[in-house]
mmCIF file of the C-alpha atoms, coordinates in Angstrom:
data_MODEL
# 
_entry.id   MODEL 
# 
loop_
_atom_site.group_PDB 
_atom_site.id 
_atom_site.type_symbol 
_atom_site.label_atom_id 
_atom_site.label_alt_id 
_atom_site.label_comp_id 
_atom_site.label_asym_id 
_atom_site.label_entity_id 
_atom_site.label_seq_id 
_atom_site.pdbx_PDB_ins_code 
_atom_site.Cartn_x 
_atom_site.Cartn_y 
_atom_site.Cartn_z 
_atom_site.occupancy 
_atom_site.B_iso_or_equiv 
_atom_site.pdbx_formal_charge 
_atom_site.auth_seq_id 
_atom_site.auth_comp_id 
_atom_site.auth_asym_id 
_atom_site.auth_atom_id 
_atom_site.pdbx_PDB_model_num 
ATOM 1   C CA . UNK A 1 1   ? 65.478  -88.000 -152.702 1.00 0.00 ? 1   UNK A CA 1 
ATOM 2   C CA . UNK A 1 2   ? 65.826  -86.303 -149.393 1.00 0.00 ? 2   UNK A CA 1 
ATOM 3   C CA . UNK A 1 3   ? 63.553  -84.093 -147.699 1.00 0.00 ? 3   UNK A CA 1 
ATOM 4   C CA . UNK A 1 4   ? 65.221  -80.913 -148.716 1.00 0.00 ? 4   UNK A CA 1 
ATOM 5   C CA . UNK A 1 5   ? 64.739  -82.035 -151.847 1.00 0.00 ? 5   UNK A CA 1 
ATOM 6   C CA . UNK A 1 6   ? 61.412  -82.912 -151.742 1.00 0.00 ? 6   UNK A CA 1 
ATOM 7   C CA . UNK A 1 7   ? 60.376  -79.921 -150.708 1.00 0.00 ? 7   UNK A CA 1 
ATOM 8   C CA . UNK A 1 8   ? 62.085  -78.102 -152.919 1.00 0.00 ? 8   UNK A CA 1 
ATOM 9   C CA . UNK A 1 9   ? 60.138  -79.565 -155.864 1.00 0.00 ? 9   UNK A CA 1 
ATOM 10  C CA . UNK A 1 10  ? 56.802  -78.895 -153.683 1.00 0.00 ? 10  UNK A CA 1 
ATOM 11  C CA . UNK A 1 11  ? 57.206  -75.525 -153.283 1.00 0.00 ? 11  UNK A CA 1 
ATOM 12  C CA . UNK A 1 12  ? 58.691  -72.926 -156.104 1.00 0.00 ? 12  UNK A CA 1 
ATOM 13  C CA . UNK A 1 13  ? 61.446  -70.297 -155.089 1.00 0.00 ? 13  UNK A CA 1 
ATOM 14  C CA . UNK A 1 14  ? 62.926  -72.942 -152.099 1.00 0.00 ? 14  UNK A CA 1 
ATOM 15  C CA . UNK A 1 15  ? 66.649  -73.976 -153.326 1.00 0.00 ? 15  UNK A CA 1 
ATOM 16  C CA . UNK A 1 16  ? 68.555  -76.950 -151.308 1.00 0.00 ? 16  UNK A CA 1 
ATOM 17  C CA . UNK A 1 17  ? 72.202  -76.114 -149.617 1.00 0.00 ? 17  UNK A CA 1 
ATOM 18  C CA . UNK A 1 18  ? 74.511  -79.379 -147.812 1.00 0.00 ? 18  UNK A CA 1 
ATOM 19  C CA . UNK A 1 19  ? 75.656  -77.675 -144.803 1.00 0.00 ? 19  UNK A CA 1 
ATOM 20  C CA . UNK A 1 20  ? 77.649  -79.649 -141.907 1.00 0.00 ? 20  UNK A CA 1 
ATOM 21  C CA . UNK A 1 21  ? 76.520  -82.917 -143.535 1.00 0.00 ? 21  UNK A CA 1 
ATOM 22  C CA . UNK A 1 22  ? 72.806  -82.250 -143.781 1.00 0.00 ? 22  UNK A CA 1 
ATOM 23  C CA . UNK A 1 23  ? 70.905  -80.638 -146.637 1.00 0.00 ? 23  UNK A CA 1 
ATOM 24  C CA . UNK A 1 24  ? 68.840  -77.470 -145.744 1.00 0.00 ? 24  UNK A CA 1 
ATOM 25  C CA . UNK A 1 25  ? 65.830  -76.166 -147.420 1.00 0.00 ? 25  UNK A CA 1 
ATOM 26  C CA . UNK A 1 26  ? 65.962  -72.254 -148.381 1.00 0.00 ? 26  UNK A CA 1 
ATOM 27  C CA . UNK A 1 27  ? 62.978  -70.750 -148.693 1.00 0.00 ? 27  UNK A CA 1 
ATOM 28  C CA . UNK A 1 28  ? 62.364  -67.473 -149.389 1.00 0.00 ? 28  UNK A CA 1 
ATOM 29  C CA . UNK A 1 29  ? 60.661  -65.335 -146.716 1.00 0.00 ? 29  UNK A CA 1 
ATOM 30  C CA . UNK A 1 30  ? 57.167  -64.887 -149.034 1.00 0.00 ? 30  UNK A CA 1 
ATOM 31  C CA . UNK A 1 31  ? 56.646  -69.003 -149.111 1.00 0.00 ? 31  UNK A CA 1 
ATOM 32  C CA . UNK A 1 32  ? 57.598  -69.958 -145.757 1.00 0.00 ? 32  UNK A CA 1 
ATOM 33  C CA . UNK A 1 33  ? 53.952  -70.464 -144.729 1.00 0.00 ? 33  UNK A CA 1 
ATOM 34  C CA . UNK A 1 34  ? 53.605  -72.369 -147.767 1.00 0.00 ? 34  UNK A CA 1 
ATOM 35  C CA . UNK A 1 35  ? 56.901  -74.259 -147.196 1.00 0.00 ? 35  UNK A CA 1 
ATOM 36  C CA . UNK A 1 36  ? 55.351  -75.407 -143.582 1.00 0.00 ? 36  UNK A CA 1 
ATOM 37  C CA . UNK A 1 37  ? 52.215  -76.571 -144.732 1.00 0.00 ? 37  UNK A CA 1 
ATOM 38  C CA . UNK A 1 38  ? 54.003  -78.708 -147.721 1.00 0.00 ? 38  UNK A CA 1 
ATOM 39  C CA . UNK A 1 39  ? 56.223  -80.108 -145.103 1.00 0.00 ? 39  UNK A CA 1 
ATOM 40  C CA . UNK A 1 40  ? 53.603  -81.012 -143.300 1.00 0.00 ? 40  UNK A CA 1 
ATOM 41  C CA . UNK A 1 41  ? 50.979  -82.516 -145.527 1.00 0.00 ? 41  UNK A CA 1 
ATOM 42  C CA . UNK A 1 42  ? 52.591  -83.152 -148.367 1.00 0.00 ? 42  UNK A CA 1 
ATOM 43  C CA . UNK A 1 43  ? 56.344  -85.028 -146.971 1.00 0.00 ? 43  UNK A CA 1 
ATOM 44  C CA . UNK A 1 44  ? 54.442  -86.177 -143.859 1.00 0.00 ? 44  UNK A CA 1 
ATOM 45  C CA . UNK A 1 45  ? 56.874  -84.001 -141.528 1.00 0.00 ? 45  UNK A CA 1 
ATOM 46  C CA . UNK A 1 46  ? 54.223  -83.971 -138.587 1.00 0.00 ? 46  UNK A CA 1 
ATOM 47  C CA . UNK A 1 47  ? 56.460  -83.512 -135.468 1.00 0.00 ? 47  UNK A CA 1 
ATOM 48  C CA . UNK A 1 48  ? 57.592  -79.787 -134.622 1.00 0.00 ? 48  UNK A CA 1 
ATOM 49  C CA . UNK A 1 49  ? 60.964  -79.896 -132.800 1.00 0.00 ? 49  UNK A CA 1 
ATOM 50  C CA . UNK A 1 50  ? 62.166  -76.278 -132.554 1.00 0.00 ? 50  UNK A CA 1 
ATOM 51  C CA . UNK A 1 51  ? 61.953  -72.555 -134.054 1.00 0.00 ? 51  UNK A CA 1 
ATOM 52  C CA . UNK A 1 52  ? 65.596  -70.691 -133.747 1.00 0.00 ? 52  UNK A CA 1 
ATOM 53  C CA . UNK A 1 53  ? 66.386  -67.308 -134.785 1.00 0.00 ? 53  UNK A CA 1 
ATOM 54  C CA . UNK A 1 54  ? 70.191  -65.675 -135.139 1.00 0.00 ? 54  UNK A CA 1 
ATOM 55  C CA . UNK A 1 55  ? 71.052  -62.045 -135.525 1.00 0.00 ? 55  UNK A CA 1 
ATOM 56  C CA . UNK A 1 56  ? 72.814  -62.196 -138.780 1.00 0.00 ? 56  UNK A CA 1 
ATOM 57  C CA . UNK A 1 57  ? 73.177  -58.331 -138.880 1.00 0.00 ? 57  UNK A CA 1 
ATOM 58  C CA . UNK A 1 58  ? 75.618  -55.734 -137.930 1.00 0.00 ? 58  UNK A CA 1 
ATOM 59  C CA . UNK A 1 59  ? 73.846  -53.120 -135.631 1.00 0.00 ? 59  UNK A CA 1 
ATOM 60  C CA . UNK A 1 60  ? 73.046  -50.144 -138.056 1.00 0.00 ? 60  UNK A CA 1 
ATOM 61  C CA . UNK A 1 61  ? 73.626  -52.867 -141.427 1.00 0.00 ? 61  UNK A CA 1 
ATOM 62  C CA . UNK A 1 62  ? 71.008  -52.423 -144.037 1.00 0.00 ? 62  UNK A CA 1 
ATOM 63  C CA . UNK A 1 63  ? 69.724  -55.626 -145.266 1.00 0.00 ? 63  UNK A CA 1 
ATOM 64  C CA . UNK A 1 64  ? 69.243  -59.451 -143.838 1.00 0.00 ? 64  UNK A CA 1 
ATOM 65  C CA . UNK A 1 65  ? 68.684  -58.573 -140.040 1.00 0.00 ? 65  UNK A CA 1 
ATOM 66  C CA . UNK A 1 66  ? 67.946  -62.217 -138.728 1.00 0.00 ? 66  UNK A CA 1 
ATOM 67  C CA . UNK A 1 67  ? 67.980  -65.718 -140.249 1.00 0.00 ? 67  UNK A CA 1 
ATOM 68  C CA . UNK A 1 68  ? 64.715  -67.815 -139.478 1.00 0.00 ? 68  UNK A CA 1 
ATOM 69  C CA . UNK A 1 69  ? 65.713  -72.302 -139.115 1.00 0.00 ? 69  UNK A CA 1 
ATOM 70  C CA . UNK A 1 70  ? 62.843  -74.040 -138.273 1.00 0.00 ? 70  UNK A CA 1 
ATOM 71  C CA . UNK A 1 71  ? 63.676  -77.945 -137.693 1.00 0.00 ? 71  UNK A CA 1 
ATOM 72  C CA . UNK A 1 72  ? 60.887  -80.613 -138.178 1.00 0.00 ? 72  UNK A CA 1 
ATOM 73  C CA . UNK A 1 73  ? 61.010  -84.416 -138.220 1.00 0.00 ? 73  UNK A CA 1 
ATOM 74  C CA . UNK A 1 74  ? 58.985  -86.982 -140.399 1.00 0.00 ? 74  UNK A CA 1 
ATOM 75  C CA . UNK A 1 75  ? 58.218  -89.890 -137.647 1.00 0.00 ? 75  UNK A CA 1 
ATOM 76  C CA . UNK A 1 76  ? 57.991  -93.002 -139.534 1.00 0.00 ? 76  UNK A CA 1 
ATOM 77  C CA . UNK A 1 77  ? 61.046  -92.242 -141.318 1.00 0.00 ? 77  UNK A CA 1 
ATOM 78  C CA . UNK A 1 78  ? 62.864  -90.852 -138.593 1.00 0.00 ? 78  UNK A CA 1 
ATOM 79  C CA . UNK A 1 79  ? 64.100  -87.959 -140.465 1.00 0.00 ? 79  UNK A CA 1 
ATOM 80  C CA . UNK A 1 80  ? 64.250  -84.285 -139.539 1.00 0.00 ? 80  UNK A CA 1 
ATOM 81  C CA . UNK A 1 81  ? 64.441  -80.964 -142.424 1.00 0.00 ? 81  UNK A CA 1 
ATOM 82  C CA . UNK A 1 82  ? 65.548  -78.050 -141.699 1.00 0.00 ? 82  UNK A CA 1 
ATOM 83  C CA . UNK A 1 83  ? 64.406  -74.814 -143.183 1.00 0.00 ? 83  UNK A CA 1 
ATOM 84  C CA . UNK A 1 84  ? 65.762  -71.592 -143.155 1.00 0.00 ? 84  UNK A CA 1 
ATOM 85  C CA . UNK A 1 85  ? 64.669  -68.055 -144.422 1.00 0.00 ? 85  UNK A CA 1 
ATOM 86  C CA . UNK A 1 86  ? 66.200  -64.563 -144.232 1.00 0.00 ? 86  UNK A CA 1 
ATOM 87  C CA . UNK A 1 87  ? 64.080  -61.991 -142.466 1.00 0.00 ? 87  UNK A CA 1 
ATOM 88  C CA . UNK A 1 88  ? 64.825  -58.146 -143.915 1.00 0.00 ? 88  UNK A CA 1 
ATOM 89  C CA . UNK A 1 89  ? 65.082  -55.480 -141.302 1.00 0.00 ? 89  UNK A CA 1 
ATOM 90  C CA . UNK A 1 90  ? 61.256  -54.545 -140.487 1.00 0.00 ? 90  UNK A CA 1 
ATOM 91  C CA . UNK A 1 91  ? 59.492  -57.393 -142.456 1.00 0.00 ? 91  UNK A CA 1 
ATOM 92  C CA . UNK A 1 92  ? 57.734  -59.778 -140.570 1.00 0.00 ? 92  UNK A CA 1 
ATOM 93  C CA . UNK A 1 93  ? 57.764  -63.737 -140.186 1.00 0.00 ? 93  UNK A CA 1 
ATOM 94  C CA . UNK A 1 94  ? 54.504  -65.145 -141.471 1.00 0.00 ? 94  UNK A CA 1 
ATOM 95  C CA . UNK A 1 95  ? 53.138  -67.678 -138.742 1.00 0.00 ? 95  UNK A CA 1 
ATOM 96  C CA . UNK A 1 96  ? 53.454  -71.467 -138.579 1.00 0.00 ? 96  UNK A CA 1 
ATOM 97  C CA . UNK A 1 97  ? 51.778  -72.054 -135.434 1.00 0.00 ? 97  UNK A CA 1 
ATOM 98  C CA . UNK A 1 98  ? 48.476  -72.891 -137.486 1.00 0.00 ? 98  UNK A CA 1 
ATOM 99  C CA . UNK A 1 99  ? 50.727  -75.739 -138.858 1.00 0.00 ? 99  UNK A CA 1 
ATOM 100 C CA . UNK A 1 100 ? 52.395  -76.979 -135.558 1.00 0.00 ? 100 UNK A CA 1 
ATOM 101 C CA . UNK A 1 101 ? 50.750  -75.749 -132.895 1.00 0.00 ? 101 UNK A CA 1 
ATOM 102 C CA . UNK A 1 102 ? 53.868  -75.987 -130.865 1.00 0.00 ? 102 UNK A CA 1 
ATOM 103 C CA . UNK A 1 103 ? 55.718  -73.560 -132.895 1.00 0.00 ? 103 UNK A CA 1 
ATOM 104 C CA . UNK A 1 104 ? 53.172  -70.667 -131.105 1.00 0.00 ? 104 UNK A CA 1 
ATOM 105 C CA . UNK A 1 105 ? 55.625  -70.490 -128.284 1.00 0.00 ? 105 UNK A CA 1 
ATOM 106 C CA . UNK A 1 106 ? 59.192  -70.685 -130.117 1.00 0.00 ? 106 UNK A CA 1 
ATOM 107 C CA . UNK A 1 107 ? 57.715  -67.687 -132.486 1.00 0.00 ? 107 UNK A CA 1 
ATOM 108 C CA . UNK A 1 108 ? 56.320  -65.657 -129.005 1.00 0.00 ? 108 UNK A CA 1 
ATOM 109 C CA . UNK A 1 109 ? 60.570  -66.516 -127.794 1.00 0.00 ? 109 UNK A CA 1 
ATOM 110 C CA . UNK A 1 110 ? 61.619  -65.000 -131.338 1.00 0.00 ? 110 UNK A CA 1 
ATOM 111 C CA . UNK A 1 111 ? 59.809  -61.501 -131.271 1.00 0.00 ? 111 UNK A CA 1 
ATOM 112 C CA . UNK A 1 112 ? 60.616  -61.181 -127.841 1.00 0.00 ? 112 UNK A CA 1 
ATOM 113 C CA . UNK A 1 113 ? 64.001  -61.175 -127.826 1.00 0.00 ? 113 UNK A CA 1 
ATOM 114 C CA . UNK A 1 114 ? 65.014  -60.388 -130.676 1.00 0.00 ? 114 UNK A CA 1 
ATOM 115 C CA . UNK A 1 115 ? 62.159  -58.039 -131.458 1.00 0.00 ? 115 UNK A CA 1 
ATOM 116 C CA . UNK A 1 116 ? 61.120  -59.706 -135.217 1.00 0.00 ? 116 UNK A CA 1 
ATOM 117 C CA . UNK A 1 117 ? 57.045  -59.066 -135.893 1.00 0.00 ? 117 UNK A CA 1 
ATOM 118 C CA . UNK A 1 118 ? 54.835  -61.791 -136.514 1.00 0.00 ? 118 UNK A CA 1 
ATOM 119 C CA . UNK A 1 119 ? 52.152  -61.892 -139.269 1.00 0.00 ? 119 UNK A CA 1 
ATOM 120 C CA . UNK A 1 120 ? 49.302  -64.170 -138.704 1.00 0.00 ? 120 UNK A CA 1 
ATOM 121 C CA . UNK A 1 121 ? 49.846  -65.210 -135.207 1.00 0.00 ? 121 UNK A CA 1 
ATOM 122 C CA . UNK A 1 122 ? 47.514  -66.337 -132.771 1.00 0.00 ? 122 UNK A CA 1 
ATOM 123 C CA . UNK A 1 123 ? 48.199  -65.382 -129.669 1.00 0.00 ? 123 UNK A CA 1 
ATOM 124 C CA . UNK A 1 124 ? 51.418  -62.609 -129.753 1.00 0.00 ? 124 UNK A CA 1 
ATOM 125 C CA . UNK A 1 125 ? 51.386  -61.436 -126.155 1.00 0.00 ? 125 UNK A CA 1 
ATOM 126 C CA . UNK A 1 126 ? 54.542  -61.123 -124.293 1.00 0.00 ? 126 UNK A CA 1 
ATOM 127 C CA . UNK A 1 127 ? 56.480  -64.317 -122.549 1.00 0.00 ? 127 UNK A CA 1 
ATOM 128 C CA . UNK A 1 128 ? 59.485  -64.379 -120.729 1.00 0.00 ? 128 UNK A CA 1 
ATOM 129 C CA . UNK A 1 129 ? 60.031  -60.414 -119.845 1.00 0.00 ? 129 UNK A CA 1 
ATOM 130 C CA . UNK A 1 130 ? 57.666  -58.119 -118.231 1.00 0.00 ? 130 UNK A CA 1 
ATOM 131 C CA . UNK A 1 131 ? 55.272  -55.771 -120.190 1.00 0.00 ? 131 UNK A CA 1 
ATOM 132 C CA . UNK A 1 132 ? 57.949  -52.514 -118.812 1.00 0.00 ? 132 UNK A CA 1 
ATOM 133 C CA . UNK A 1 133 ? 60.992  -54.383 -120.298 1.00 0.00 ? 133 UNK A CA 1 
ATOM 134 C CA . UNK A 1 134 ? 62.143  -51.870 -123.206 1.00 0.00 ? 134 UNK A CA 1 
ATOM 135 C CA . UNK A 1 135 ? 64.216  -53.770 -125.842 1.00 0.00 ? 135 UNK A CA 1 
ATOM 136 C CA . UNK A 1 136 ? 65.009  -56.975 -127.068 1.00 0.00 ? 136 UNK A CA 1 
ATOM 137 C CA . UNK A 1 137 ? 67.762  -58.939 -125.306 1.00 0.00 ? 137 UNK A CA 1 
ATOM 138 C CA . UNK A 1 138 ? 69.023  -61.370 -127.982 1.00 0.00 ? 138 UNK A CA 1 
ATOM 139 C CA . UNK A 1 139 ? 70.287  -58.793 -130.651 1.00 0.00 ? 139 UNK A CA 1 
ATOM 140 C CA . UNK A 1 140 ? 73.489  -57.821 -131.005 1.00 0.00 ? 140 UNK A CA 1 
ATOM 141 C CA . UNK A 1 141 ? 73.022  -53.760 -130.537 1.00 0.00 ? 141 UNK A CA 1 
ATOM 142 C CA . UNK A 1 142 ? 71.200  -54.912 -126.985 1.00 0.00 ? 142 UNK A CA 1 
ATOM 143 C CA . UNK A 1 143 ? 73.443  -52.816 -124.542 1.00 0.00 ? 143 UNK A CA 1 
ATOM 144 C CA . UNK A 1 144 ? 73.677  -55.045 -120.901 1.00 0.00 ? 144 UNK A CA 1 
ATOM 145 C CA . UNK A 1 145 ? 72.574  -52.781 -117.961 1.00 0.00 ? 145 UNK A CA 1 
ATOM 146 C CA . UNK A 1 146 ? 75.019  -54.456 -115.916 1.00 0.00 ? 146 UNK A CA 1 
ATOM 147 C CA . UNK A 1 147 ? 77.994  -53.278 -118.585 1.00 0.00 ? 147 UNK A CA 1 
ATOM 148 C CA . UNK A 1 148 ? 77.181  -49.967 -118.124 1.00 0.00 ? 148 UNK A CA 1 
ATOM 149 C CA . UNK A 1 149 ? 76.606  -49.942 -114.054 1.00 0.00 ? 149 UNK A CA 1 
ATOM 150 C CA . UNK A 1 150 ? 79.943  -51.417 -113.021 1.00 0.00 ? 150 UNK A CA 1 
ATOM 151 C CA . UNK A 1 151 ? 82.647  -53.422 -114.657 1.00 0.00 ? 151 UNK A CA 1 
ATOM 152 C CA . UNK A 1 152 ? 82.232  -56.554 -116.376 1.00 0.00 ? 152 UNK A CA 1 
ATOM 153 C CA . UNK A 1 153 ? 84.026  -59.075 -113.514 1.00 0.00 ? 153 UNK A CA 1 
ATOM 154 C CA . UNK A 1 154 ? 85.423  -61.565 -116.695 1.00 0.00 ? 154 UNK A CA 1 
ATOM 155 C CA . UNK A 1 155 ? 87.867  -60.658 -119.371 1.00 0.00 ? 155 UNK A CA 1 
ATOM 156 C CA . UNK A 1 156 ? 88.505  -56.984 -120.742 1.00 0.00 ? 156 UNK A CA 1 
ATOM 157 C CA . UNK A 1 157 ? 86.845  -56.424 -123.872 1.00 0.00 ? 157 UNK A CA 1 
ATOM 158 C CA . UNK A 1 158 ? 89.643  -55.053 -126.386 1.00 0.00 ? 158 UNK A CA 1 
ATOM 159 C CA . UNK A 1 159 ? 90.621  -51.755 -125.612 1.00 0.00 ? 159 UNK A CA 1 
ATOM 160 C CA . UNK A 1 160 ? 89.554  -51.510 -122.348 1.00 0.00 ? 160 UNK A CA 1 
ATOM 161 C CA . UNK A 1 161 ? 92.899  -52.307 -120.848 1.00 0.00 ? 161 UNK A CA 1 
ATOM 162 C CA . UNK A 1 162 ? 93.779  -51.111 -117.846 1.00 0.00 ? 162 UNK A CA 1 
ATOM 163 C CA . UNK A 1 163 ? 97.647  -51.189 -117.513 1.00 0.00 ? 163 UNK A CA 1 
ATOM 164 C CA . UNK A 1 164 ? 97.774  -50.329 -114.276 1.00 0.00 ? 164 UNK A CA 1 
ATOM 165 C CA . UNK A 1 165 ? 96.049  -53.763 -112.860 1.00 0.00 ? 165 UNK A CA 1 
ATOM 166 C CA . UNK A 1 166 ? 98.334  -56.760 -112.332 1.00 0.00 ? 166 UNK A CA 1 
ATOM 167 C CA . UNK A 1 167 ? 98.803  -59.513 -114.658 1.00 0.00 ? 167 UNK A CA 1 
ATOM 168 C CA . UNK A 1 168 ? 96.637  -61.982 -113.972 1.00 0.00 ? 168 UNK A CA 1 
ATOM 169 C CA . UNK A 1 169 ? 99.728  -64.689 -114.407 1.00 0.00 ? 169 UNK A CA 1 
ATOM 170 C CA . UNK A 1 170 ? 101.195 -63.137 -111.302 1.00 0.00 ? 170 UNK A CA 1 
ATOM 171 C CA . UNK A 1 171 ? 98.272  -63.343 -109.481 1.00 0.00 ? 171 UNK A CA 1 
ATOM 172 C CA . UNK A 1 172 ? 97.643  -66.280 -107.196 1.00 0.00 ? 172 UNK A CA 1 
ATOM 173 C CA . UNK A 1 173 ? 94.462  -68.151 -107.140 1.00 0.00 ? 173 UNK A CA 1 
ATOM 174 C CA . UNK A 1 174 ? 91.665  -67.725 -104.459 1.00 0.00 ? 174 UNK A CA 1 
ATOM 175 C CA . UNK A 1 175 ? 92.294  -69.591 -101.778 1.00 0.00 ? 175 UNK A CA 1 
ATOM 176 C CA . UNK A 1 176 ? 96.704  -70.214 -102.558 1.00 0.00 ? 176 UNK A CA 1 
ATOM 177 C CA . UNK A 1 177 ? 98.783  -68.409 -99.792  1.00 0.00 ? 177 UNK A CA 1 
ATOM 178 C CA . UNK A 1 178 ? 101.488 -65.952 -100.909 1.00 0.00 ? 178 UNK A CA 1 
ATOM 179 C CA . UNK A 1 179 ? 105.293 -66.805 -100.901 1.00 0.00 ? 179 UNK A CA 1 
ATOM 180 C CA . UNK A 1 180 ? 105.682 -65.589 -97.095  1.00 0.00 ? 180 UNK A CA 1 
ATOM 181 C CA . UNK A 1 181 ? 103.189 -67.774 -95.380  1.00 0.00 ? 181 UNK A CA 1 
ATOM 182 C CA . UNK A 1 182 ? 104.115 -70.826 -93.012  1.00 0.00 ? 182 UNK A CA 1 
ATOM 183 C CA . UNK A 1 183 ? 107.251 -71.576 -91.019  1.00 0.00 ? 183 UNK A CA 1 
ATOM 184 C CA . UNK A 1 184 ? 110.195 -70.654 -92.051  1.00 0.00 ? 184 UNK A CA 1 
ATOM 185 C CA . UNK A 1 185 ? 112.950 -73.452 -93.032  1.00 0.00 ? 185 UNK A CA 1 
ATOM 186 C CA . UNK A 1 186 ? 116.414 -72.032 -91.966  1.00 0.00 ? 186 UNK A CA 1 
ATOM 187 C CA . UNK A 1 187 ? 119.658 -73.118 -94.334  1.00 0.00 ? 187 UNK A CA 1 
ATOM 188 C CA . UNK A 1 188 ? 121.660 -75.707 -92.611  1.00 0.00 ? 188 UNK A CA 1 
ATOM 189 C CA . UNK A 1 189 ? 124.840 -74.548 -91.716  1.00 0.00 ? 189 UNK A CA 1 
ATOM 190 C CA . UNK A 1 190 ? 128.138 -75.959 -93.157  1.00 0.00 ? 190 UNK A CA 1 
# 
């Protein structure tokens, strides 16, 4: 039996899914705390290696906003489990940093930018942006300040053409002199 597994029989509600080779733990968003802790004590996964979080929403889509994967590894076995919950537009995570106290600073990263609350945590202050930031820079409705001051410099976005710029196949790169540059071979005469 795997870890996945495992866990799954530890802690009602969490189902098991194979996914790019490896077998994830879902776990529904009211036993994640409990998940953690069975993890932990129970399948001996003492080692915190990271907290992620991905905007799975459309801006303005009712339902799953973000999707939760939390990755820990059991040392002596050398084996890492993944879980994963689905976080509901205004619910918040429950904590795991009483678990793995290293997890205090991935969950601070999470509600930061990408503006998810946090139940039960110790210390929520701010902790990559200053207190006057406004929003959270990670979702997908974040608008870029620098969009919106002056053109992006990269690739159009679609529908932003501008058909009256040259193609950039034409264009030589930086640094290439044009066509008329250097001396000037004449045609030998026959």
């Amino acid at each position: 039996m795997n870890l996945a597994e495992a866990l799954a029989s530890e802690v009602d509600g969490v189902t098991t899914r194979l996914e790019f080779g490896r077998q994830r733990a879902i776990v529904p968003l009211e036993s994640w705390r409990d998940a953690a802790l069975a993890a932990k004590d129970a399948l001996g996964c003492r080692m915190f290696d990271w907290l992620g979080v991905e905007d799975a929403g459309r801006p303005g889509a009712v339902g799953e906003r973000h999707a939760v994967t939390l990755h820990v590894v059991h040392p002596r076995e050398r084996a890492g489990l993944l879980l994963r919950t689905e976080l509901p537009a205004g619910a918040a995570l429950p904590s795991v940093a009483s678990v793995w106290a290293g997890a205090a600073w991935h969950e601070r990263e999470a509600a930061e930018m990408f503006g998810i609350a946090l139940a039960g945590h110790p210390d929520p202050r701010r902790l990559l942006l200053p207190d006057s930031f406004a929003g959270h820079p990670l979702r997908k409705d974040f608008v870029l300040a620098a969009r919106v001051v002056r053109p992006w410099p990269g690739g159009l976005e679609p529908g932003e053409a501008d058909t009256s710029a040259p193609s950039r196949r034409r264009l030589a790169p930086p640094g290439v002199p044009g066509p008329d540059w250097g001396p000037r071979r004449e045609e030998p005469q026959q």
